[in-house]
Structures are given as C-alpha cells and as structure tokens.
N, C-alpha and C positions, 0 to 999 in steps of 0.2 A: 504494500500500500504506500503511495507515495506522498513526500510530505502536502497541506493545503498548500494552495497560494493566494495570500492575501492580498485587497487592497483598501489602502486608506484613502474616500474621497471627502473632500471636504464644501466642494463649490458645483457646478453645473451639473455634473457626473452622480450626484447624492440623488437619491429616490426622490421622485418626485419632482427633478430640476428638469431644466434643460436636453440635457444630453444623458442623463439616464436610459433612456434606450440604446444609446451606443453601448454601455454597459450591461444591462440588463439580461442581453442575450447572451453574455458567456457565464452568468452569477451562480451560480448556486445557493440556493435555502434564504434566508431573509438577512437583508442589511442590519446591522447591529452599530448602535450609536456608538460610539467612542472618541478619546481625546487624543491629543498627541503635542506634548511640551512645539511652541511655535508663537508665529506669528502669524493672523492672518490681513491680509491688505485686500482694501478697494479698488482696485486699478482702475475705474471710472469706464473701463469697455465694455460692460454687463456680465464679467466674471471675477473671482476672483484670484490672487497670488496666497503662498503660504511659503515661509522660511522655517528653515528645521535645524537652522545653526545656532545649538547652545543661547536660544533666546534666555532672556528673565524669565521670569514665575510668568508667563502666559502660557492658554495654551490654545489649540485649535481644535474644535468641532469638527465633527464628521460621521462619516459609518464605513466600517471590516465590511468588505463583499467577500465572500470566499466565490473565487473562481473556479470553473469547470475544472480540476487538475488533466483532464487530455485535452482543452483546448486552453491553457493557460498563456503559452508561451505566444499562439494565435492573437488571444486577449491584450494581452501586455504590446505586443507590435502594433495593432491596428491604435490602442488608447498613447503611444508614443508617438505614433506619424500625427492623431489628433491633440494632443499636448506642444507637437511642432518645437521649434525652437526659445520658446520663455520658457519650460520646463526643464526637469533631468529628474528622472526615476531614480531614487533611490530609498532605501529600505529603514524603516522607523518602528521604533518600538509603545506600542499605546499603553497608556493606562490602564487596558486589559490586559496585559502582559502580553501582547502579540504580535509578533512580527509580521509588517504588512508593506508591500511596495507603497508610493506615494509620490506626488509629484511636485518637487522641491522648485520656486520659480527663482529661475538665475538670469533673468532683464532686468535693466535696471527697475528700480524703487522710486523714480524720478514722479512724478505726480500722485502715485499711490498714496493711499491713507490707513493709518489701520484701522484694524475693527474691532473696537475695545472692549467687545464680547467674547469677539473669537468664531462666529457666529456668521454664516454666509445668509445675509435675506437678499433675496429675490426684488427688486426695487419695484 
C-alpha cells in the first residue's frame, strides 16, 4: 500500500472556490480543514498568495485533499502547469500532523496585502 498524497489548499482550489473542480476530480474522500504556520496575502487578482518561510505566530487556513494515490503524480503536474510561475510546490507540515504538498508563492509581495485572519474570502 503506498504512502497518501496530500494537498494543502488554501485559496481558489478549497471546496467550494473557484477552481475546485480542477481539483476535485483527482480527490479522494472529503477535504479536511487544517492550518499550516504562514502567511496568507491578497494579491488584488481575485486569488490568493501564501509564504511558508518561518513566518511569526500566523498561520494559514485551508483543507488536506488526499489524492487518488494512482493518479497523484497526474494530479500534482496538471495543479503545477495551473499554479504557472508565482508558485513552487513544496511540502508542509499542518497542525494535523500531516505532510501535504502546497503551493509556496515566490512573485514578488509588491502590492499584496495580508490577511490578518489567514483566511481566503471570496470578495
């Protein structure tokens, strides 16, 4: 049996957003809420950024998908060509104790705002 593979999303990609359907179809069983020490920012395009480097006491909102483990690797390619170049996947540990991929934003910060919840709402 092979280990799951997690993801931690926090903005468009969360149940019920946006882009949840691009998601959706590789999931497995139900989104589960969880945090992850961060930052989350407004970018002012209709989604948001999140930083995973050794922020302060914040932390970032979201939900664990567990992915299909035979289409995971499928999963993870198609949600990176859609993460494009403000992203880079890498791998985070939640407040649930669970190792989850996650998509760390590395554009700049240049008009972003944070979001002093932590908290992605839908404008």
């Amino acid at each position: 049996m092979s280990a799951p593979v997690r993801l931690f999303v926090y903005g468009s990609l969360m149940p019920g957003h946006e882009a949840w359907p691009l998601l959706e179809i590789w999931a497995e069983g139900e989104a589960r809420a969880d945090t992850v020490p961060g930052v989350l920012y407004d970018t002012g395009r209709g989604y948001p950024a999140a930083t995973f480097d050794g922020a302060p006491a914040s932390v970032v909102h979201g939900f664990v998908v567990d992915l299909d483990p035979e289409r995971a690797t499928d999963a993870l390619d198609t949600l990176d060509r859609y993460e494009a170049e403000e992203y880079d996947r890498i791998v985070v540990r939640t407040a649930g104790g669970v190792d989850a991929h996650t998509y760390h934003w590395t554009a700049s910060l240049h008009g972003c705002r944070p979001v002093p919840d932590g908290m992605w709402h839908v404008a």
